[in-house]
N, C-alpha and C positions, 0 to 999 in steps of 0.2 A: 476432403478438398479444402483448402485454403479460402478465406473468404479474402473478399475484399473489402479494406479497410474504409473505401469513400462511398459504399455503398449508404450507409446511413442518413436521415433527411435531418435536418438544424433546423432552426430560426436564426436570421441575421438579426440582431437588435441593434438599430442607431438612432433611438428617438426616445424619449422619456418616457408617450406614453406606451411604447411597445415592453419596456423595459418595466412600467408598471402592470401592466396588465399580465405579463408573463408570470410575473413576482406574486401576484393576487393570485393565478392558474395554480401555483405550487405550493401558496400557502400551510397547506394542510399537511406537506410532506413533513416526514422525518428523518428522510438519507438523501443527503445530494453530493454527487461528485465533482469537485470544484479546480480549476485549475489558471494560470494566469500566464498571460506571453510578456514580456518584457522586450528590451534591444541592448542589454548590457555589452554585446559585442560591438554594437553602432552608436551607442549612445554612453559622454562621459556619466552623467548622470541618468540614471537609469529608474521607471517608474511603470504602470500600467498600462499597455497598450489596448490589451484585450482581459476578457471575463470567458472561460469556456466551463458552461455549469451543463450536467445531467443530472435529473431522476430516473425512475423508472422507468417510468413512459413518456420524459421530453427528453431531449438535447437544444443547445443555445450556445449561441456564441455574442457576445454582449460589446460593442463598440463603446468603452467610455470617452473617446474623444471631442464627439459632438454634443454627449448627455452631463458629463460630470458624473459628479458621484452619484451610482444610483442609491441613495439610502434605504429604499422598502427594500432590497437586497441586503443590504448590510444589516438590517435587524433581525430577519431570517437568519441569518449565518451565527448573529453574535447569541441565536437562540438557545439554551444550555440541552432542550428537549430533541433538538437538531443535530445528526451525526454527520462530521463533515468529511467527506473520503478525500484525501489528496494519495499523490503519489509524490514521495519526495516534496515533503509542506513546507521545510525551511525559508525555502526563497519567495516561494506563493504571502508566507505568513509575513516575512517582512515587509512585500510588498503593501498586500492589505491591510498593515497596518501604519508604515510610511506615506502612504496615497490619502488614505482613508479615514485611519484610526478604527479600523477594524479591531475584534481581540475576538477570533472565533475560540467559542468555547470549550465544544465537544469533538474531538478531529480521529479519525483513524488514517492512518501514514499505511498504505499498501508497500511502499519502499522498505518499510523498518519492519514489518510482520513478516517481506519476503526475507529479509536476512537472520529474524530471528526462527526461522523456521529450517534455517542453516542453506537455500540458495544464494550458489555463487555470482550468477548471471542474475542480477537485480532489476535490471534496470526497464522502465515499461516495456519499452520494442521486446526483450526477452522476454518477458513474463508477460504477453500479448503473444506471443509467437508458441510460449510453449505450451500453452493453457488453451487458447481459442484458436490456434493454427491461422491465426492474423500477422502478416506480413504489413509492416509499417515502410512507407515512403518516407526515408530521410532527409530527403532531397531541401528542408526547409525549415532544420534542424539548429540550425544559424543565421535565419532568416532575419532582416529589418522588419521588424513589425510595425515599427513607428512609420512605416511605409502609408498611405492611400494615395490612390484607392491599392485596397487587397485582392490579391488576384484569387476566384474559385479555388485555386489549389493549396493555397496558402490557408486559406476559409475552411476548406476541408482537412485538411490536414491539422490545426489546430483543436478541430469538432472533435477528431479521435482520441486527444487527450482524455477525456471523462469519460469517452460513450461503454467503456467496460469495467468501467471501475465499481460498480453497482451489480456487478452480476452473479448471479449465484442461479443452484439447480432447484427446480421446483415442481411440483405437479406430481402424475403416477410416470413409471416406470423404471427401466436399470438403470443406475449410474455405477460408473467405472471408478473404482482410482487406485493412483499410484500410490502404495505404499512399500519398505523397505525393512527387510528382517521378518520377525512372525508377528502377526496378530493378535493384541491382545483385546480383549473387550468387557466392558465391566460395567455395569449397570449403579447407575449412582443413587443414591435415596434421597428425600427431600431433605434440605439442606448439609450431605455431604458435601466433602470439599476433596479436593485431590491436587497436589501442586507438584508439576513436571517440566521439566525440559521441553519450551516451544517446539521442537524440533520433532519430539516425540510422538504430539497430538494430532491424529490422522485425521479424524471427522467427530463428531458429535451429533446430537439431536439438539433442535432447536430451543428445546426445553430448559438447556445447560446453561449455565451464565458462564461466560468465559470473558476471561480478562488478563491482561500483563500484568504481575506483580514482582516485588523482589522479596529477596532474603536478607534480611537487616541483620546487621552484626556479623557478616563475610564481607569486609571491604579492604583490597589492597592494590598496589598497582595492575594487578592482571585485572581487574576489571574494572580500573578507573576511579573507583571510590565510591561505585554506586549499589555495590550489591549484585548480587546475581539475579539475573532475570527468568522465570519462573511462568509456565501456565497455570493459570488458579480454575481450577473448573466446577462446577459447583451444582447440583442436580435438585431436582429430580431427571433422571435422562441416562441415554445408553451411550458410551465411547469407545472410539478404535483409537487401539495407539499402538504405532510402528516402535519396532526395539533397534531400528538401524536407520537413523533420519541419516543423510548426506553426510553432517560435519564428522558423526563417526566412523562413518562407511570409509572417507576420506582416509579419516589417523589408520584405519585396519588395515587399507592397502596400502600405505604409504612402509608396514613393516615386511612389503617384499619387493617394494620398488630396489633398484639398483642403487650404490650409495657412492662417491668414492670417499679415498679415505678420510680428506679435510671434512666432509660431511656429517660421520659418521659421529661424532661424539656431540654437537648441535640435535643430530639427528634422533638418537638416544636422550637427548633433554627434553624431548617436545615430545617423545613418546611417556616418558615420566611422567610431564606436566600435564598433556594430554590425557592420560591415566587415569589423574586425582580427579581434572578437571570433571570428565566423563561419567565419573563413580558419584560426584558431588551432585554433577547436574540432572543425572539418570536417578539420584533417589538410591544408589547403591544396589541397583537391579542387576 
């Protein structure tokens, strides 16, 4: 069953010392999911309207309008020991650093791990929708923020930015997942290393250190100039990894989709290029 998205309880914060005392409540964390409303659609200049932060166990939604900057936030944030989860940070990051002079240090992008893991439909409402069966109210999507007073729905609807950006399985029992092609699984020894196609890596144990890396000295226009981008996983710990992530499942159907003929020799190049690409990225599996 579908949850509902406004069922979650916030804190409103519009006073300094609520905003202090919140910031003191969290201190000790190490993962907050952070996210920022602007009015770029209503406003030519365009700045902070609101703050929507989670941990684990709060949600907040943070008024800078009547506090100013809150700074015992912003030194939490710019903490290196602090992992900060956005969804799509580009615009968050300028903000808080245009407003602020923020410079968060430690960030994980949920937008850029879902594409590098080869989904199409990125964007939160999708990847809310496909993951937790949460159905998101659009309705305020394009909203004035720089609006007061904010209406309850506008309030909630902004809360649901963070409140899943933090979640992961835990505890006893089954967990399920999707994975594509066959199974592989391999048990890593203390400080082996294993560098793969993000796309490839199904689950790990928490044991693993896993991180984005590239492959230096492959740089050309297909990939911008940056290298190839790489899971680095690194043990002691046990992993699954899928031999059929999305982006390749895509090119293998794509050689019996219908073609016509202006297609066909376009269509013959990307399976080529496709080819190399997949042999490069997959480790030549």
């Amino acid at each position: 069953m579908g949850e509902d998205a406004n069922e979650a309880s916030f804190l409103y914060l519009d006073t300094v010392g609520g905003v202090e005392r919140f910031t003191s409540e969290i201190s000790a964390t190490r993962e907050i999911a952070l996210d920022t409303e602007g009015a770029s659609f209503h406003r030519f200049v365009d700045r902070i309207y609101l703050l929507q932060l989670s941990t684990r166990q709060h949600h907040a939604v943070i008024d800078p309008l009547p506090i100013g900057v809150p700074s015992g936030l912003g030194a939490l944030l710019e903490d290196p020991s602090v992992e900060v989860v956005f969804h799509d940070a580009d615009y968050d990051l300028r903000l808080l650093q245009q407003d602020y002079g923020w410079h968060v240090r430690t960030i994980f992008d949920t937008r850029i791990a879902a594409q590098l893991l080869g989904y199409t439909a990125f964007g939160l409402a999708a990847l809310l929708e496909r993951f937790f069966d949460v159905k998101l109210d659009k309705k305020h999507q394009r909203a004035d923020w720089s609006m007061r007073p904010l209406t309850a729905d506008m309030l909630d609807y902004a809360a649901q930015d963070t409140r899943f950006l933090l979640q992961h399985l835990s505890g006893q029992g089954t967990a399920w997942l999707e994975l594509s092609g066959e199974l592989i699984m391999k048990d890593l020894a203390p400080g082996e290393m294993l560098r793969v196609h993000p796309g490839h890596v199904g689950a790990f144990m928490s044991t693993v250190s896993f991180q984005i890396t590239t492959v230096p000295g492959i740089k050309n226009m297909i990939f911008g100039g940056d290298g190839i981008f790489l899971a680095q996983l690194v043990g002691p710990g046990r992993i699954w990894l899928q031999t059929l992530p999305l982006s390749r499942l895509a090119h293998q159907i794509a050689h019996y989709l219908p073609h016509t003929s202006r297609e066909v020799p376009s269509a013959a190049g990307a399976g080529v290029l496709g080819g190399i690409v997949g042999s490069i990225l997959s480790g030549g599996e």
